[in-house]
C-alpha distance (Angstrom), angle and dihedral (degrees) to the residues before:
residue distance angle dihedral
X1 . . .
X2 3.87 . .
X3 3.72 111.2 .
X4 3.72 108.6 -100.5
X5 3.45 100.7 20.2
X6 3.93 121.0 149.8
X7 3.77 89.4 -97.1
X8 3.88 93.9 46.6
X9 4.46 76.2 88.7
X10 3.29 147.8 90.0
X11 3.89 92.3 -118.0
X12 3.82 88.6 44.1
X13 3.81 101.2 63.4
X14 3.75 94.1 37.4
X15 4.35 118.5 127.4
X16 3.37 133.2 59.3
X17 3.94 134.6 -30.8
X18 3.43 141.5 177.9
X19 3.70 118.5 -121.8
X20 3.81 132.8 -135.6
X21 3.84 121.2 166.5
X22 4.29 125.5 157.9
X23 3.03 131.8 167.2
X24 3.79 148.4 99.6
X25 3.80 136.8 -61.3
X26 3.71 108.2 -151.2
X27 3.76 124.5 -150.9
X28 3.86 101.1 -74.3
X29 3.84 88.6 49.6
X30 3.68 123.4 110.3
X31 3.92 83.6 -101.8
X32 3.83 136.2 7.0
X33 4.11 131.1 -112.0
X34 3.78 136.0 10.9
X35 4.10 120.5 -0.7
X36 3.76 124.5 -170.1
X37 3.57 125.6 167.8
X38 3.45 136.2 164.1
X39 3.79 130.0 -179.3
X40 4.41 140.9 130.2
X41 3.44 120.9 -79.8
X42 3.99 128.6 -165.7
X43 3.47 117.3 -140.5
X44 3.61 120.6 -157.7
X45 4.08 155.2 149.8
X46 3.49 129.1 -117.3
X47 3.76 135.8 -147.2
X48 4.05 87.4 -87.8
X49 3.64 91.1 48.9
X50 4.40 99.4 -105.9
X51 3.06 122.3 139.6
X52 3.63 115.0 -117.2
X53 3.93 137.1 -170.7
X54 3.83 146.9 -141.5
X55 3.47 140.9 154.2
X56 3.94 142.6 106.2
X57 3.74 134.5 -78.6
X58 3.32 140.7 -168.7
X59 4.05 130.2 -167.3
X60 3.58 153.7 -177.9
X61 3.83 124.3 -141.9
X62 4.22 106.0 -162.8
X63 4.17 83.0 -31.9
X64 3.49 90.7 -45.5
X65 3.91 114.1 127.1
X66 3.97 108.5 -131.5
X67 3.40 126.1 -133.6
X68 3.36 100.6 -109.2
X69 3.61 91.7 55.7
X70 3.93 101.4 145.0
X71 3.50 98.5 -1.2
X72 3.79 123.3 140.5
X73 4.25 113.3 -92.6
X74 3.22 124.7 -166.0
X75 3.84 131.3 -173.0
X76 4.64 147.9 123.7
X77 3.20 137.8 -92.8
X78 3.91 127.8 -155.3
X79 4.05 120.1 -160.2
X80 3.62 120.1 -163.9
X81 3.69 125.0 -166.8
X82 3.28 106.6 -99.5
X83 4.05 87.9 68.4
X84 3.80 91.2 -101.9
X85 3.79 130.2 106.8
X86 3.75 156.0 123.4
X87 3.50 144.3 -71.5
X88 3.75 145.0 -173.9
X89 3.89 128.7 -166.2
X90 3.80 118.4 -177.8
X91 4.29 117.4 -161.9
X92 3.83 107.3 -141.5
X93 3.75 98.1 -93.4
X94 3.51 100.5 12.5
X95 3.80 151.3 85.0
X96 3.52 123.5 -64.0
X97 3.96 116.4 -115.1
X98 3.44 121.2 -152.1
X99 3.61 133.6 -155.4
X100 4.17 143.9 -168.7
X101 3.72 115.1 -149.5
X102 3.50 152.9 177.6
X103 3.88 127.4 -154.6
X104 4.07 115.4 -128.6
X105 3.46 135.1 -179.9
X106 4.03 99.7 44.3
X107 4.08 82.7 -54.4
X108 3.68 99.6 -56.6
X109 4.14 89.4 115.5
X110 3.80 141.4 37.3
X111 3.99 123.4 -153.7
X112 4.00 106.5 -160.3
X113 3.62 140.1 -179.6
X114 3.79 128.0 -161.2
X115 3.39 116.5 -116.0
X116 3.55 106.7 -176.2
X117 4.13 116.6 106.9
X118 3.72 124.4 -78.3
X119 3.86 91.8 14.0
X120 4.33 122.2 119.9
X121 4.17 83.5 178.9
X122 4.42 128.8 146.9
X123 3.35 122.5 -165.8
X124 3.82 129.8 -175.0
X125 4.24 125.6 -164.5
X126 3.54 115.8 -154.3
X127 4.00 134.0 -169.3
């Protein structure tokens, strides 16, 4: 993407994505072993112009559904203009993950990385 293009915003990523994330929580984590979890997220703006997330998730830890499987999440987003930013989605009940990303394919796609402690973990947001 070209640095400071309309989708290098807030408003210009906003609506719904798919989420993909796997990965591992190392020792440290707020569990231990494989994660994957997949789920919808919406994207949007508010009045004050953040970015500002909800959706539902559901996951497997080592095969083992998690208890937040489904559950509401909630969570923000920040874009800057050079098309990368962060993001932050909390599980009812449970940590908060949080993400660096930058937006491919003319903003139609997200390639993350966790960057909380103890965590080797991708995730990717589709439209």
């Amino acid at each position: 993407m070209a640095q400071g293009s309309p989708t290098c915003t807030n408003d210009g990523v906003k609506g719904s994505f798919g989420l993909a994330v796997r990965g591992t929580f190392l020792a440290g984590a707020p569990f231990t072993g494989p994660v994957i979890l997949i789920g919808e997220l919406a994207l949007r703006v508010n009045a004050s112009g953040d970015g500002v997330i909800s959706g539902h998730i559901a996951g497997s830890e080592n095969g083992t559904i998690l208890t937040f499987a489904e559950e509401q999440v909630t969570g923000f987003y920040a874009v800057d203009a050079n098309c990368k930013g962060t993001l932050t989605i909390t599980p009812k009940a449970e940590s908060a993950l949080n993400f660096s990303f930058v937006i491919v394919d003319g903003g139609k796609e997200m390639l993350a990385i966790e960057t909380d402690a103890d965590t080797v973990v991708t995730a990717t947001l589709q439209r």
